[in-house]
C-alpha positions as CSV (number, residue, x, y, z in Angstrom):
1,X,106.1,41.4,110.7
2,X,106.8,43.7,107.5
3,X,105.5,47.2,108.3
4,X,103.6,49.0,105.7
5,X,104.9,51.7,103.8
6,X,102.3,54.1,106.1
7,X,103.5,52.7,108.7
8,X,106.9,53.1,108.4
9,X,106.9,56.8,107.2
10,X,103.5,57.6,109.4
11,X,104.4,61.4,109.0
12,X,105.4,61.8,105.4
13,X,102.7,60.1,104.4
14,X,100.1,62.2,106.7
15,X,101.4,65.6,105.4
16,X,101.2,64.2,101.7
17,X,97.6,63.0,102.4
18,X,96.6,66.7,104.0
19,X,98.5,68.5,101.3
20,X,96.2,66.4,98.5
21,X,93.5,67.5,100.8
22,X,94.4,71.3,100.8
23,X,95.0,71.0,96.8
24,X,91.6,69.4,96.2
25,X,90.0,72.1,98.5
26,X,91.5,75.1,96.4
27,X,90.9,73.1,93.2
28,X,87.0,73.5,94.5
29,X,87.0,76.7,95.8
30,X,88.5,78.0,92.7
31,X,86.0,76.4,90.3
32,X,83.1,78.0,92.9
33,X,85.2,81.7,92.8
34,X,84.9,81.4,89.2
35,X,81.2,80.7,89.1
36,X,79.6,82.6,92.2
37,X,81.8,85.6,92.5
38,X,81.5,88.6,91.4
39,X,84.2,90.4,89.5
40,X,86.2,93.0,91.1
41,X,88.1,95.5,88.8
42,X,90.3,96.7,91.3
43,X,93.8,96.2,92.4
44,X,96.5,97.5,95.2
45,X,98.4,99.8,93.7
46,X,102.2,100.7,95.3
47,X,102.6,104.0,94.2
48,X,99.1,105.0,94.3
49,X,97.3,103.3,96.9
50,X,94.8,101.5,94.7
51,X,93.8,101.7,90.9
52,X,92.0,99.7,88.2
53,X,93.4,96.5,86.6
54,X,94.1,97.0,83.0
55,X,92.6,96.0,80.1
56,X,89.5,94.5,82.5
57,X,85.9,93.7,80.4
58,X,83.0,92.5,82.9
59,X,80.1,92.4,84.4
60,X,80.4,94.4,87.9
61,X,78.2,95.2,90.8
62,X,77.6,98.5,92.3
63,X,75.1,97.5,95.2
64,X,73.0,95.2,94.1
65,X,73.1,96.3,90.5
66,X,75.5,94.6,87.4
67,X,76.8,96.9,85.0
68,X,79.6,96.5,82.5
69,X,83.0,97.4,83.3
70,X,85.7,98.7,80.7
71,X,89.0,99.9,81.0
72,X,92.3,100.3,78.7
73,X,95.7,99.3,78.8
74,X,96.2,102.8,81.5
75,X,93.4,101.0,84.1
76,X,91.1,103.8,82.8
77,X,87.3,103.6,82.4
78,X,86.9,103.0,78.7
79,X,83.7,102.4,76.3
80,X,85.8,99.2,74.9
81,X,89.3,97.7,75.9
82,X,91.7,99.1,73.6
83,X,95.4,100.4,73.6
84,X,96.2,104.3,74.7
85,X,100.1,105.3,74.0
86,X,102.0,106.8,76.7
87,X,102.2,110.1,73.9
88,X,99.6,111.1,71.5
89,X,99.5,113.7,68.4
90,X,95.5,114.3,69.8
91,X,94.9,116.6,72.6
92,X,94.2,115.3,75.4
93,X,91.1,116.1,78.2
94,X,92.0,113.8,81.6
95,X,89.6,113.6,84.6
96,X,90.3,112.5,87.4
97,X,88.3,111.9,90.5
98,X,86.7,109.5,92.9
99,X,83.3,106.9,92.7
100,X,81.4,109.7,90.8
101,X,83.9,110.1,87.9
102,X,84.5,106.5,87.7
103,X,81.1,106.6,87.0
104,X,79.1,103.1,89.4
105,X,76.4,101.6,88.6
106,X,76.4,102.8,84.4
107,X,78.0,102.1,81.4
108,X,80.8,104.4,80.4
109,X,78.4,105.5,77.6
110,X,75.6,106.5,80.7
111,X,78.4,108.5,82.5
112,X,79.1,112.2,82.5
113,X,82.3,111.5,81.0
114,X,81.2,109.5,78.2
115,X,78.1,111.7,77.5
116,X,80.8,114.6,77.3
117,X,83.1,112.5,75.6
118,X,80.6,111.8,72.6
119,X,79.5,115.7,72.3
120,X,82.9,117.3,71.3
121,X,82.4,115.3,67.9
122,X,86.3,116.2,67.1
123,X,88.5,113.0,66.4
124,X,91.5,115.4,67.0
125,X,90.6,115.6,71.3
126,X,90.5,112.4,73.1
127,X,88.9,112.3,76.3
128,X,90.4,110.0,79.6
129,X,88.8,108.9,82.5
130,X,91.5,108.3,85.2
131,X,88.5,108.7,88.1
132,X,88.7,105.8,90.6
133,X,86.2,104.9,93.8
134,X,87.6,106.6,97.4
135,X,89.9,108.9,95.9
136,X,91.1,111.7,97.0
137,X,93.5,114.4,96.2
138,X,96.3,112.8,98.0
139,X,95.7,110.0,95.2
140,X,95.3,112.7,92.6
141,X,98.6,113.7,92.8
142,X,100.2,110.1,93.3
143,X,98.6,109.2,90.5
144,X,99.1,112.3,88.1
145,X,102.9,112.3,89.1
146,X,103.1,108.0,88.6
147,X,101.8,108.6,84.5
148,X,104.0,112.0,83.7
149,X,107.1,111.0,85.8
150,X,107.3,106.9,85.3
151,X,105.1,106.4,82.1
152,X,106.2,110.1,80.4
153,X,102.4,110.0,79.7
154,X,101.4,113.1,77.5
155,X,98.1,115.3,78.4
156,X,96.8,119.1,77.9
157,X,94.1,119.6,80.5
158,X,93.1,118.3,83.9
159,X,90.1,118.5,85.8
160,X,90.0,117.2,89.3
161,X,86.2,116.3,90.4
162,X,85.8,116.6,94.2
163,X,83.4,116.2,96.6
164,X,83.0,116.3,100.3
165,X,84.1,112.7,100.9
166,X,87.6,114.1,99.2
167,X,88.5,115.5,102.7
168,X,87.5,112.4,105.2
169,X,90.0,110.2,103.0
170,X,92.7,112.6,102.9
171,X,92.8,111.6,106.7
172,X,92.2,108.2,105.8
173,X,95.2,108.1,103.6
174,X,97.9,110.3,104.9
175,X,99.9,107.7,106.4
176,X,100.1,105.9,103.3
177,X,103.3,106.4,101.5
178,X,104.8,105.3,97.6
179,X,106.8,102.7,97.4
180,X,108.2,99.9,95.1
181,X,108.7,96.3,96.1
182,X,106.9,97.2,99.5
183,X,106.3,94.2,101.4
184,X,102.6,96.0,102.2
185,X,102.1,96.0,98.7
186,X,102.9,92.2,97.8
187,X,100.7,90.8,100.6
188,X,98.2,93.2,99.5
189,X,98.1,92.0,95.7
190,X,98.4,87.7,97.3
191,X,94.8,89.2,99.4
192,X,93.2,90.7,96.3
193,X,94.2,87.4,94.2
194,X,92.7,85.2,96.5
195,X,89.8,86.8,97.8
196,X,88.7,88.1,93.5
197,X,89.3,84.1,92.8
198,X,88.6,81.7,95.4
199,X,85.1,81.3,97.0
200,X,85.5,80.4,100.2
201,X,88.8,82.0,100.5
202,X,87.0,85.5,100.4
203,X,84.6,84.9,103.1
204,X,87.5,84.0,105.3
205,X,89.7,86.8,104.1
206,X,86.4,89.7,104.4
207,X,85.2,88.9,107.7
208,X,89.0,88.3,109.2
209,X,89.4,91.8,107.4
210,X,86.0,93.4,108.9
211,X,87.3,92.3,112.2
212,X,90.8,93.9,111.9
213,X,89.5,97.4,110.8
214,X,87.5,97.1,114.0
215,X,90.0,96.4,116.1
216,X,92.8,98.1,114.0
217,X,91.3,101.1,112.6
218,X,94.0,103.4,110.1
219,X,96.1,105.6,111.8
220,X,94.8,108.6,112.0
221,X,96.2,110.5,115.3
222,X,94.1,113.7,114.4
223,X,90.9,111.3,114.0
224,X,91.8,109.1,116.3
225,X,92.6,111.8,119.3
226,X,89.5,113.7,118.9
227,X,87.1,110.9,119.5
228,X,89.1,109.3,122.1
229,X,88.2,112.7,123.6
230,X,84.5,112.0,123.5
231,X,85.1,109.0,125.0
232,X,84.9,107.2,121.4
233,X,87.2,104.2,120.7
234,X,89.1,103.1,118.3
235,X,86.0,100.5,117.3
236,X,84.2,103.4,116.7
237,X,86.6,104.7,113.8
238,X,84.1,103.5,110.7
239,X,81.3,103.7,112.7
240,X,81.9,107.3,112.4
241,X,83.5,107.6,109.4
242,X,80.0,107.3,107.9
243,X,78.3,109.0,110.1
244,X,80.2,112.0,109.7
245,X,80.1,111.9,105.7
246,X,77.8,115.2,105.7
247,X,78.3,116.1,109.2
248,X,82.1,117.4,109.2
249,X,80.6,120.4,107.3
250,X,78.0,121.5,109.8
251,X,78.7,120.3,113.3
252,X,81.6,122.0,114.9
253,X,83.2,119.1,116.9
254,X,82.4,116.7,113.5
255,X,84.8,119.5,112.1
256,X,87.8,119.6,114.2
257,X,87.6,115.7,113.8
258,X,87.7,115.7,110.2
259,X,87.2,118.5,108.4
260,X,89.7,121.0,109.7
261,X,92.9,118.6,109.0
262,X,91.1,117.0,106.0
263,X,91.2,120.3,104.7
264,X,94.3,121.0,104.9
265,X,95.3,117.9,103.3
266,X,93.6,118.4,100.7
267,X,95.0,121.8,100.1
268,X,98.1,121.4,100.2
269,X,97.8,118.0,98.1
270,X,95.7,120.1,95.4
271,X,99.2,122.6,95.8
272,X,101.4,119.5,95.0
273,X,99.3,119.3,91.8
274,X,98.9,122.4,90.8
275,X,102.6,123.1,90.8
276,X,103.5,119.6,89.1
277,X,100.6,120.6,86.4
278,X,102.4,124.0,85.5
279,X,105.8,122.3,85.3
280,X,104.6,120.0,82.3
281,X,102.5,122.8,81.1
282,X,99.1,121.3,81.8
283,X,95.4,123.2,82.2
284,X,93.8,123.1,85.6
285,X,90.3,122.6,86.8
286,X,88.5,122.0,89.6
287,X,84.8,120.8,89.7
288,X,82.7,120.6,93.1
289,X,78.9,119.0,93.1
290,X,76.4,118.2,95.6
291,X,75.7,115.1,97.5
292,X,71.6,114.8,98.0
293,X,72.3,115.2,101.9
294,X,73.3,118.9,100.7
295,X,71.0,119.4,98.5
296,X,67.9,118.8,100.9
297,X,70.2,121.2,103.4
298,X,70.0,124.2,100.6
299,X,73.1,125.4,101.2
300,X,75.0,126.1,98.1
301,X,77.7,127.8,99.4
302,X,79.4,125.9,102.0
303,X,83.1,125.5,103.2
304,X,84.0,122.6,100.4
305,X,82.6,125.9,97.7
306,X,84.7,128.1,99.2
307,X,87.4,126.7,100.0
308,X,87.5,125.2,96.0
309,X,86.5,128.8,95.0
310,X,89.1,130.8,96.6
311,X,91.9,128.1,95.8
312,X,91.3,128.0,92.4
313,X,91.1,132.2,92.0
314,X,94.3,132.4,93.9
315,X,96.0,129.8,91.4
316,X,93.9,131.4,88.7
317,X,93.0,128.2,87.7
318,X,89.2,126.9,86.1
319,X,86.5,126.1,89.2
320,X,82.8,124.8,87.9
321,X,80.3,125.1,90.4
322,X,77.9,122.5,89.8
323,X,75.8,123.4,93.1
324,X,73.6,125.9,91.7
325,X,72.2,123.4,89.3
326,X,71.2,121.0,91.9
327,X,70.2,123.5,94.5
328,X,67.8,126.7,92.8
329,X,64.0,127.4,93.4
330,X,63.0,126.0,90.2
331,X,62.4,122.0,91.6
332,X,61.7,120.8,95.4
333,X,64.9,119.7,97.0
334,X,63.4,116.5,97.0
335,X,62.1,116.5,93.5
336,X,65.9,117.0,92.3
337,X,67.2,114.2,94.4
338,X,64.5,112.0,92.8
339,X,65.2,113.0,89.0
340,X,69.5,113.1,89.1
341,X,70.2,110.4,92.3
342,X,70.2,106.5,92.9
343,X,67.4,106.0,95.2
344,X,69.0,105.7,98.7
345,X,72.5,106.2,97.2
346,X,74.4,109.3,96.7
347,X,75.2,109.2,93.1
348,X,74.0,109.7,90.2
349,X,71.3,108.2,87.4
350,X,71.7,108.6,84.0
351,X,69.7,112.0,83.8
352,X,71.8,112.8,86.4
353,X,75.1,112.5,84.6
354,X,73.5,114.3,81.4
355,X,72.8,117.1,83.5
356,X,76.4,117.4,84.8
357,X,78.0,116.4,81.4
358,X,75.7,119.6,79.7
359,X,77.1,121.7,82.4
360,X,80.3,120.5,81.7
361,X,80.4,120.8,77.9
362,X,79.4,124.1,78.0
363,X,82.3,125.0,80.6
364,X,84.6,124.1,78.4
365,X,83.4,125.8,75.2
366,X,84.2,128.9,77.5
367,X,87.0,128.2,78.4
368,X,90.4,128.9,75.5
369,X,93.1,127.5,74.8
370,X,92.1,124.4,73.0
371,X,91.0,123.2,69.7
């Protein structure tokens, strides 16, 4: 009896049949990617940690809401895609920060920067937004020291946005370390591709992901040690990473979790850039401003304003206060939330981002030094 050609080669043929299977299945999961996901403008980034992708126009989502995305060919938040040169006969304003300076939920034309942007009126200035979500100054200084040292990248001023999430992600990130070609890295970039393409493919990929940051929270032995001393486990790690977002700043043992070692992160990460921003001859600010949780609290001087304050009078470098703006007598704590905020979110509406960017325009009109 002549055997079929199945039969004779029953395992070849069964692994050819499963692979056509497998192709078909990422055929379709790619088409439904493409027309049921949402885009994602991020990427990994090796040096860095994370960044934006370059050159990127779309629709994004922050929440629930769509809003259009730009960026140029340096991954920064741009009114159109266009080219920006690595040198530049205009003087050159960059800002860096985290969710607030990239500016969610709003058009670059709604944002602070944009608004600010569109009032200097001088063709001779050009104005960068290098701010990305969940930065913090650790990535501030990556990412300063990455466009002057690797891309020779020309700029005059600087002014470094932070806020009090700044010093729960310096903990966060403090393990991570630069490299190129890092294995980390690759399989981070294969991750991103898949789950920003393929449907089903990023369900898999978020909840497996979800269940190892449960189980596998970063390591943060500072973090990590203090809660295991209030009998909190590591499954507790993002639990009370949120929890903590305001609380670090008025609870005592909230701040020998976080805040005492974030700080000092931060500090001496905000050093690192300071002294890299005199080498090249670069202006320094720093900006602090209000989440609503503070503002409804009153208190306008707290440990992230001081601690700003005095660093930037001992490094006799620009600090803009924007807390007085947001916390005075003139409106209800509540009535300011309402008029500058995202309802149940802590950033800000368009008003919101005039507001800062009139505070900011007017900083810099003080300030010498530039045209």
């Amino acid at each position: 009896m002549i055997k079929s050609r199945f039969d004779q080669h029953p395992l070849r043929n069964t692994t050819g049949f499963l692979l056509i299977l497998v192709l078909l299945f990422l055929i379709g999961d790619y088409v439904m990617g493409q027309s049921r996901l949402t885009k994602i403008a991020g990427r990994p980034h090796p040096y860095y940690h994370h960044d934006l992708k370059r050159n990127f126009s779309d629709v994004v989502e922050w929440g629930k809401t769509p809003y259009p995305l730009n960026t140029n060919s340096k991954g920064f938040v741009d009114r159109v895609k266009r080219q920006v040169k690595d040198q530049s006969d205009q003087y050159r304003i960059l800002m860096i920060g985290d969710s607030f300076t990239e500016g969610v939920g709003y058009p670059y034309d709604d944002t602070f920067i944009g608004m600010f942007a569109a009032m200097l009126k001088n063709p001779r200035i050009e104005v960068l937004n290098a701010g990305v979500k969940s930065y913090s100054p650790k990535l501030y200084f990556l990412k300063i020291k990455y466009l002057l040292e690797e891309n020779s990248f020309q700029f005059d001023e600087l002014f470094v946005f932070i806020d009090l999430s700044d010093i729960q992600d310096e903990i966060v990130y403090q393990d991570f370390s630069p490299g190129r070609g890092d294995i980390k890295y690759r399989v981070k970039s294969v991750v991103a591709f898949l789950k920003q393409n393929f449907y089903f493919l990023n369900r898999i990929i978020s909840s497996a992901e979800v269940l190892r940051m449960r189980i596998l929270p970063p390591r943060v032995a500072s973090a990590r040690s203090d809660m295991e001393a209030e009998n909190h486990s590591g499954y507790d790690f993002w639990e009370r990473y949120h929890q903590d977002r305001i609380e670090w700043l008025y609870a005592e043992n909230v701040y020998r979790i976080w805040g005492k070692k974030g700080l000092e992160l931060a500090t001496s990460n905000m050093e690192k850039l300071y002294q890299l921003c005199q080498s090249y001859g670069i202006k320094m600010h720093i900006v602090v401003y209000p989440w609503p949780e503070e503002i409804l609290r009153g208190n306008i001087n707290s440990l992230m304003v001081r601690s700003w304050e005095i660093f930037a009078r001992e490094h006799g470098i620009g600090f803009l206060n924007l807390y007085p703006l947001f916390i005075n007598n003139k409106m209800s704590p509540q009535a300011v939330i309402d008029q500058y905020y995202i309802s149940g979110d802590s950033h800000w509406i368009v008003p919101g981002h005039r507001f800062v960017s009139q505070a900011l325009f007017k900083y810099w009109q003080q300030t010498a030094s530039h045209p």
